[in-house]
C-alpha positions as CSV (number, residue, x, y, z in Angstrom):
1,X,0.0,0.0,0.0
2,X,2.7,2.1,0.8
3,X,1.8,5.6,2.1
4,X,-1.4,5.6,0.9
5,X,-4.7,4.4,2.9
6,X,-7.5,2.5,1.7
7,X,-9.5,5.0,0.1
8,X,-13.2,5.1,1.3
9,X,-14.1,6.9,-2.1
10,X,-14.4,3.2,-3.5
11,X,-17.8,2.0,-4.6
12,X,-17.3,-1.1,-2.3
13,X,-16.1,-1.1,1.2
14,X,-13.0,-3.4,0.5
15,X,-12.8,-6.6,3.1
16,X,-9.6,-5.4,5.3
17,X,-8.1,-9.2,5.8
18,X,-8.0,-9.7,1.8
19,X,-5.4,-7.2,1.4
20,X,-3.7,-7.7,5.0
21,X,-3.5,-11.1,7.4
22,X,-4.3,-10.8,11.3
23,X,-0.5,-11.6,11.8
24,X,0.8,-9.0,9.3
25,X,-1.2,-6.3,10.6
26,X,-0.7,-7.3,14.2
27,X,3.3,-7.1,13.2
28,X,3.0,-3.9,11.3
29,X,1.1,-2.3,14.5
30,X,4.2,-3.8,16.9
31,X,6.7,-2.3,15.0
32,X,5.1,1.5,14.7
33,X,5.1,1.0,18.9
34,X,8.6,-0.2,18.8
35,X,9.0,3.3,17.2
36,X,7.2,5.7,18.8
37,X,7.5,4.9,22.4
38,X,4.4,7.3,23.1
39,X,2.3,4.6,21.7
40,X,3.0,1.7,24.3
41,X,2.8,4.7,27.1
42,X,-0.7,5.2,25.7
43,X,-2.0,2.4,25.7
44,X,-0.4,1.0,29.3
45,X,-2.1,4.3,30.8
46,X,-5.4,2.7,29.3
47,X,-5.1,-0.8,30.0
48,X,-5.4,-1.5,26.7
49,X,-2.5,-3.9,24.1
50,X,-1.3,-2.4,20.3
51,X,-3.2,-6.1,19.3
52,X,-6.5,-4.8,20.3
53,X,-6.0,-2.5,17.5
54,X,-5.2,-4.6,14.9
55,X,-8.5,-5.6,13.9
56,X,-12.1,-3.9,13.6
57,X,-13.6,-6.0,16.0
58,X,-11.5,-6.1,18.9
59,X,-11.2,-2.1,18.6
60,X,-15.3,-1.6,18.4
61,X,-14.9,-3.9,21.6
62,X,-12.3,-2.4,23.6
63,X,-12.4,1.2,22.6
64,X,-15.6,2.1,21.0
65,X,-18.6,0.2,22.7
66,X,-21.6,0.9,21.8
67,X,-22.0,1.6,25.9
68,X,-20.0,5.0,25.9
69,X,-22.5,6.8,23.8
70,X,-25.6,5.6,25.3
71,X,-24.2,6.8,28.6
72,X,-23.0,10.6,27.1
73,X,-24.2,13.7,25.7
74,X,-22.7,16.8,24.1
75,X,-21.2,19.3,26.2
76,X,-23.1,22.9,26.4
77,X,-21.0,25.9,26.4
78,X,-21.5,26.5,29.9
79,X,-20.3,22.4,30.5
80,X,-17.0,23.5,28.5
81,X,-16.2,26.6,30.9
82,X,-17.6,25.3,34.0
83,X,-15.0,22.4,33.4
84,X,-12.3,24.4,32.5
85,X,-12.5,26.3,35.5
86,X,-13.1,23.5,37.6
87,X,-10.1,21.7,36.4
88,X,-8.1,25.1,36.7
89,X,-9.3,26.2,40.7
90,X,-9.2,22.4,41.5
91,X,-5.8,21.1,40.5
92,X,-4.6,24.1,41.9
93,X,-6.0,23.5,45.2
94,X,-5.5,19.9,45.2
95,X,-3.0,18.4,42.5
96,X,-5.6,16.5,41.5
97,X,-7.1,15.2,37.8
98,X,-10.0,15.2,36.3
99,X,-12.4,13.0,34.2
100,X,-14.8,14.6,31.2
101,X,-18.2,14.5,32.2
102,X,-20.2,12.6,30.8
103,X,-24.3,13.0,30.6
104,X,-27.1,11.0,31.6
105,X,-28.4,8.6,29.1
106,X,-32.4,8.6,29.4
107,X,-33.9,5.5,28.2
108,X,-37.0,6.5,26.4
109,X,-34.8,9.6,24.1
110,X,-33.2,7.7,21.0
111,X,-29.6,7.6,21.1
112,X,-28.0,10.3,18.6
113,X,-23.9,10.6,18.0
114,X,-22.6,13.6,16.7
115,X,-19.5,13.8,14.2
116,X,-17.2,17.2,14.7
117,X,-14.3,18.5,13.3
118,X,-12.0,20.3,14.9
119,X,-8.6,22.2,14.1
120,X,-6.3,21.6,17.5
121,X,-3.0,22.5,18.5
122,X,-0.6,19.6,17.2
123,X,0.6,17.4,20.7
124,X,4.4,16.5,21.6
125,X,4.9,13.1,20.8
126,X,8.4,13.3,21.0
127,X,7.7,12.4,25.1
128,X,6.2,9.3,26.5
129,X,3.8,11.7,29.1
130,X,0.3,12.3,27.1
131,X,-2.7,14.0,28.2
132,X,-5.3,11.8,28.6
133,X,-7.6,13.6,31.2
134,X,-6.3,16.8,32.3
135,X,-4.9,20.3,31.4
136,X,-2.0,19.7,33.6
137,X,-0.8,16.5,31.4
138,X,-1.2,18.0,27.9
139,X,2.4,17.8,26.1
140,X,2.4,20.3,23.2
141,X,5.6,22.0,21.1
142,X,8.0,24.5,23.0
143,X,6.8,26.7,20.6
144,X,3.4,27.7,19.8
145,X,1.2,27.6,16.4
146,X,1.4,24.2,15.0
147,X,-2.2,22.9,14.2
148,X,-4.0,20.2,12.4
149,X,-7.4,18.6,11.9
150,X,-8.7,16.0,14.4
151,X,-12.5,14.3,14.1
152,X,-14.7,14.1,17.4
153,X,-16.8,11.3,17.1
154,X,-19.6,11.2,20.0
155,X,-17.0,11.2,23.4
156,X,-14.0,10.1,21.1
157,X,-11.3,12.2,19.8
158,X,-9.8,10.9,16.7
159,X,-6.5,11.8,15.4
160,X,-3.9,10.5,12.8
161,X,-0.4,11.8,13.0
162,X,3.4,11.3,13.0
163,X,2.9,7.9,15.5
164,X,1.3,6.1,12.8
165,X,-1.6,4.6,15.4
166,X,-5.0,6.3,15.9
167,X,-6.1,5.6,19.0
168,X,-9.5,6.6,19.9
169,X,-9.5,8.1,23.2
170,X,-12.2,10.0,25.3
171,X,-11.8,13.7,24.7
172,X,-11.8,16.2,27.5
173,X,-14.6,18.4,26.6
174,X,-12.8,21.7,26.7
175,X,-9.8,20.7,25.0
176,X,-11.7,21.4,21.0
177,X,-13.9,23.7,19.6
178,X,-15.8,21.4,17.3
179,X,-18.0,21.9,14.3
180,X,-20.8,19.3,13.8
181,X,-20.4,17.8,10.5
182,X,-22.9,14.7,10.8
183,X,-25.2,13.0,13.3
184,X,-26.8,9.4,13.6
185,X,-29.9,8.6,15.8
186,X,-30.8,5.3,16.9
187,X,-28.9,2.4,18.1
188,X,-29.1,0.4,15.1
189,X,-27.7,3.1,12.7
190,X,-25.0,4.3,15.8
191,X,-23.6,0.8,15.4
192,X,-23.3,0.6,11.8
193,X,-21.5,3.2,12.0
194,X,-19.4,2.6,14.5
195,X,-18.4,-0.3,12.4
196,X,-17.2,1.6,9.5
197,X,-15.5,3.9,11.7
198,X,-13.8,0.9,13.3
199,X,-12.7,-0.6,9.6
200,X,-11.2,3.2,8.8
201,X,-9.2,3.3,11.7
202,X,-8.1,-0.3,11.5
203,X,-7.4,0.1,7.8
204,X,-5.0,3.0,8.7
205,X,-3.5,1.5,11.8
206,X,-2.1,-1.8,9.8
207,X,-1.6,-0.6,6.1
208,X,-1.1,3.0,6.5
209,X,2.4,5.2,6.7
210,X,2.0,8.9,8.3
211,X,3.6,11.7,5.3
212,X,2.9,15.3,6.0
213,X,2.4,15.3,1.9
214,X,0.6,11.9,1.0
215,X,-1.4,10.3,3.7
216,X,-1.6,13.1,6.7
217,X,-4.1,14.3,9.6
218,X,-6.7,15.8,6.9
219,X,-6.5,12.8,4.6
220,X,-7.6,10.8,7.2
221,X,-10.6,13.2,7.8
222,X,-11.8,12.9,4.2
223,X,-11.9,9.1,4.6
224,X,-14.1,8.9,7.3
225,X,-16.5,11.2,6.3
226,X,-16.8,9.4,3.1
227,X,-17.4,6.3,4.5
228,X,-19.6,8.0,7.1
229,X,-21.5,10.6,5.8
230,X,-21.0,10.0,1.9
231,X,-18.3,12.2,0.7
232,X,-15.3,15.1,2.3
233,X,-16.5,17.6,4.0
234,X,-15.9,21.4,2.6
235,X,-16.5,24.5,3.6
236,X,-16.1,28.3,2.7
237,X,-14.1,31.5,3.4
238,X,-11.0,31.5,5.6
239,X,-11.7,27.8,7.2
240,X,-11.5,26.4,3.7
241,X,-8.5,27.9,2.4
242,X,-7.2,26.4,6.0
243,X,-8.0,22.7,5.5
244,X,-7.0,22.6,2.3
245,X,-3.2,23.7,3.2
246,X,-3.5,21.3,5.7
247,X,-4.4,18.8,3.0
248,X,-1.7,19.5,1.5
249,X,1.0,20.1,4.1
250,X,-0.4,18.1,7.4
251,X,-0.5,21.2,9.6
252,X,-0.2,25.1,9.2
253,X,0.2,28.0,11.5
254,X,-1.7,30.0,14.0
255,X,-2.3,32.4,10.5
256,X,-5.6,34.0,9.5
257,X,-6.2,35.8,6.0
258,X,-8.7,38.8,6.8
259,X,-10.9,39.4,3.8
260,X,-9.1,42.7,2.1
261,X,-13.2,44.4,2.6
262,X,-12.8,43.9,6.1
263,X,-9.1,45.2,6.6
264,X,-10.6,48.7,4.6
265,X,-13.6,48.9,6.4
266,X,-11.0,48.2,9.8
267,X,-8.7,51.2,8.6
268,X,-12.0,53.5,7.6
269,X,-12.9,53.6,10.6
270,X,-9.1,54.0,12.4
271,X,-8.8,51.3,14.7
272,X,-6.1,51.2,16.5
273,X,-4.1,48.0,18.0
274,X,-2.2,47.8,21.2
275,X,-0.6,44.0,20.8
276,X,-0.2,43.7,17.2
277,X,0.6,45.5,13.5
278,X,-2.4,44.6,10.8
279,X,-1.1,45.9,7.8
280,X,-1.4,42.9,5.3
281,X,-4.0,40.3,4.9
282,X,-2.3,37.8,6.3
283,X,-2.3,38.0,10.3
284,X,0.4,35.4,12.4
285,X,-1.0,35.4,15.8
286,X,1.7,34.9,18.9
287,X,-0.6,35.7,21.3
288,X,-4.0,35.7,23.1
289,X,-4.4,39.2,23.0
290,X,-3.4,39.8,19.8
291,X,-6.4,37.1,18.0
292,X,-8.5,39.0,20.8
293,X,-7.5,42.3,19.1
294,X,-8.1,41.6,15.5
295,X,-11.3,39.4,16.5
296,X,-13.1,42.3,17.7
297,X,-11.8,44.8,15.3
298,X,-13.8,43.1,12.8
299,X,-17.0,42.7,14.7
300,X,-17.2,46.6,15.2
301,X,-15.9,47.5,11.3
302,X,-18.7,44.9,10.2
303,X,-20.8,43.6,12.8
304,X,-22.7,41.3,10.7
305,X,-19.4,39.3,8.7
306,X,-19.2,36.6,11.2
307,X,-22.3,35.9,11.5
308,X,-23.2,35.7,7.7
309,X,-20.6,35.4,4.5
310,X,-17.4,34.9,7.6
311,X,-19.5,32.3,9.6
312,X,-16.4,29.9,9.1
313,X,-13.1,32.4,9.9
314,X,-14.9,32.8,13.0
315,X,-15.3,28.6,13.4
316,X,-11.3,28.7,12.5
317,X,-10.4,31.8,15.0
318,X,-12.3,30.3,17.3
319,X,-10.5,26.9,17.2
320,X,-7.6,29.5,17.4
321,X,-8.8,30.7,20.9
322,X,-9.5,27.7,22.5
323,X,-5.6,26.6,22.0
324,X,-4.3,29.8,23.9
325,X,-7.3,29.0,26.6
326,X,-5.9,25.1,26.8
327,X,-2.7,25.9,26.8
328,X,-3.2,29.0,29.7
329,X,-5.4,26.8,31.5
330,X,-2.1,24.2,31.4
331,X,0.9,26.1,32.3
332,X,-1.8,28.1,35.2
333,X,-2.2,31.3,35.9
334,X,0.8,32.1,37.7
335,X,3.3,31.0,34.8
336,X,4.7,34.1,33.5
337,X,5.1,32.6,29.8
338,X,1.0,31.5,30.0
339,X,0.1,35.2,31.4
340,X,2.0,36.8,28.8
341,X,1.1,35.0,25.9
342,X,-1.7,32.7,26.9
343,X,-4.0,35.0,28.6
344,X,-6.8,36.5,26.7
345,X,-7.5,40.4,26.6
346,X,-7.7,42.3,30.0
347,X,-8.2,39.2,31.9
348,X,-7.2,39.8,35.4
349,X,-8.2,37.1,37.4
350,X,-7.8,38.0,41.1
351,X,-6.6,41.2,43.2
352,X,-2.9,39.7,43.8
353,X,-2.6,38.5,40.1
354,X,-3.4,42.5,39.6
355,X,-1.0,43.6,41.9
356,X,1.4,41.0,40.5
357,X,1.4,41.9,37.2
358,X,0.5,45.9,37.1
359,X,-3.1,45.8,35.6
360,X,-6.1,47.3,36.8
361,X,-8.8,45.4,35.2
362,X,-11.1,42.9,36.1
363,X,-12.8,42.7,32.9
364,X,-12.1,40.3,29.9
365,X,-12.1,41.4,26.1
366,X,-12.0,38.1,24.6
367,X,-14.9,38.0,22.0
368,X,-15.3,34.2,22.5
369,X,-16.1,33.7,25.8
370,X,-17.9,34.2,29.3
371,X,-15.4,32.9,31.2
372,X,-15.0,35.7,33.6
373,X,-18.6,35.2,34.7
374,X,-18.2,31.8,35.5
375,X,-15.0,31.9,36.9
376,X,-16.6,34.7,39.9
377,X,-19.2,32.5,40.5
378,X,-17.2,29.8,40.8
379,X,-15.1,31.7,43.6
380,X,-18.0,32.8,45.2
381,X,-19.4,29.1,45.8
């Protein structure tokens, strides 16, 4: 197969053990752990063996049961920032970790799953330590700004990178901003489902080499949809133009194109920025403040853009925001690195970080969120 996966375009889902025996892909799948010792570290921390990924069976057993969705529901905004700061006040108070939250399953509702896509901060894998429930564990680059496409499949996050093994893990609701793509109701159709998601990932596990160039994170996204939902997903304006670099490349920056209409309208009415220099088009963001800057430099030059003809830039710079809020929520408030570069606009969380760090405010410009609410009532409690 070389590089290349099974391609779900086909007009026949192909039968995985024709082109590959048990003992081959089984072999295949050692070897890529013998590489990559993040991939044994992984799975010990699960409980789980590199064979139970070597076939679609044993994989729809051990780490996507039918169970798990029956027994979650989708977070709500105010789930995704009451966990965050949860985690945050928490861990700080007792070095502990903690577990997503999953919702009641009510009996008489019909089951429904919920395909996302998301565009995350690419993870360390250089290091055997990987988040699998907590801020505090997340590895990510020294350096910020490397991101690529993931899929969120009901509670599962789904990712294919520079390992070579997808391994479907249960995603910590405030760690993506996701963008629903495709939903199934009922049991029935939930496990069908599950089994061509299952054959996908197996598929790529046991035939499949990660390239950047020829079989990366986005490729891997097109597959499943088509198998799932019929054909790759597209969309339009700035998110767009994104996925298809990283089709071609495997990842791109932390870089937003502003539409040139919306940089004139920006300079007609002379606003100014404190963090950052928009001259061009094409805007590299190094900071919170800075995406918090240009993000609401748009909304008052053309209050309606994001929510009609710019409904996706604001899906991408909002994928965008929730990396600087993971990775501030990570390195805490008291790291001078995540406060400097992490922390959105005006956010002052308490009177000794104020005093700490020579700001006044205890307001928060970031256009995204109501964090500051939450986190005060949170306090108050």
């Amino acid at each position: 197969m070389g590089n290349t996966a099974i391609s779900a375009s086909d007009s026949d889902v192909q039968d995985y053990f024709t082109t590959i025996s048990p003992e081959e892909a089984v072999k295949n799948l050692v070897e890529k752990q013998d590489k990559n010792p993040v991939v044994a570290s992984i799975l010990t921390s699960m409980n789980k063996s590199i064979i139970d990924l070597a076939s679609s069976e044993t994989l729809q057993t051990k780490f996507l049961p039918i169970e798990d969705v029956l027994s979650y529901s989708n977070p709500t905004i105010e789930n995704v920032i009451e966990y965050a700061l949860k985690a945050q006040i928490e861990t700080q108070k007792n070095d502990r970790r903690f577990q997503r939250k999953s919702g009641e399953y009510n009996p008489s509702t019909e089951p429904q799953i919920n395909i996302k896509f998301g565009i995350v901060e690419v993870t360390d894998y250089t290091s055997p330590v990987v988040a699998l429930d907590a801020f505090k564990t997340l590895q990510f680059a020294q350096e910020f700004g490397s991101f690529h496409s993931i899929l969120v499949v009901g509670p599962w996050k789904l990712e294919w990178n520079e390992t070579g093994v997808i391994i479907p893990r249960k995603c910590v609701i405030s760690e993506v901003t996701g963008i629903t793509i495709g939903s199934f109701t009922g049991v029935e159709k939930i496990k069908e489902k599950l089994e061509s998601l299952a054959d996908v990932i197996t598929e790529y596990n046991a035939l499949s080499k990660y390239d950047a160039e020829t079989c990366n994170c986005q490729h891997f996204v097109d597959d499943v949809c088509k198998r799932l939902l019929g054909g790759a997903q597209s969309f339009s304006g700035q998110l767009d133009a994104y996925v298809n670099s990283i089709r071609a490349t495997g990842k791109k920056g932390c870089v937003y194109t502003i539409p040139k209409r919306v940089l004139d309208k920006i300079n007609k009415k002379k606003i100014t920025f404190k963090t950052i220099d928009v001259q061009e088009t094409e805007i590299v963001f190094f900071s919170h403040e800075q995406l918090d800057e240009v993000v609401r430099a748009v909304i008052v030059s053309d209050p309606n853009y994001f929510a009609t003809e710019g409904m996706y830039d604001k899906l991408l710079l909002h994928c965008f925001d929730r990396a600087f809020w993971v990775r501030y929520f990570k390195y805490g408030i008291e790291h001078e690195k995540a406060h400097k570069d992490f922390k959105p606009l005006g956010y002052c969380v308490s009177d000794e970080e104020s005093k700490k760090w020579g700001t006044s405010s205890r307001s928060i410009g970031c256009p995204f969120s109501k964090i500051l609410e939450y986190r005060y009532r949170f306090e108050l409690d």
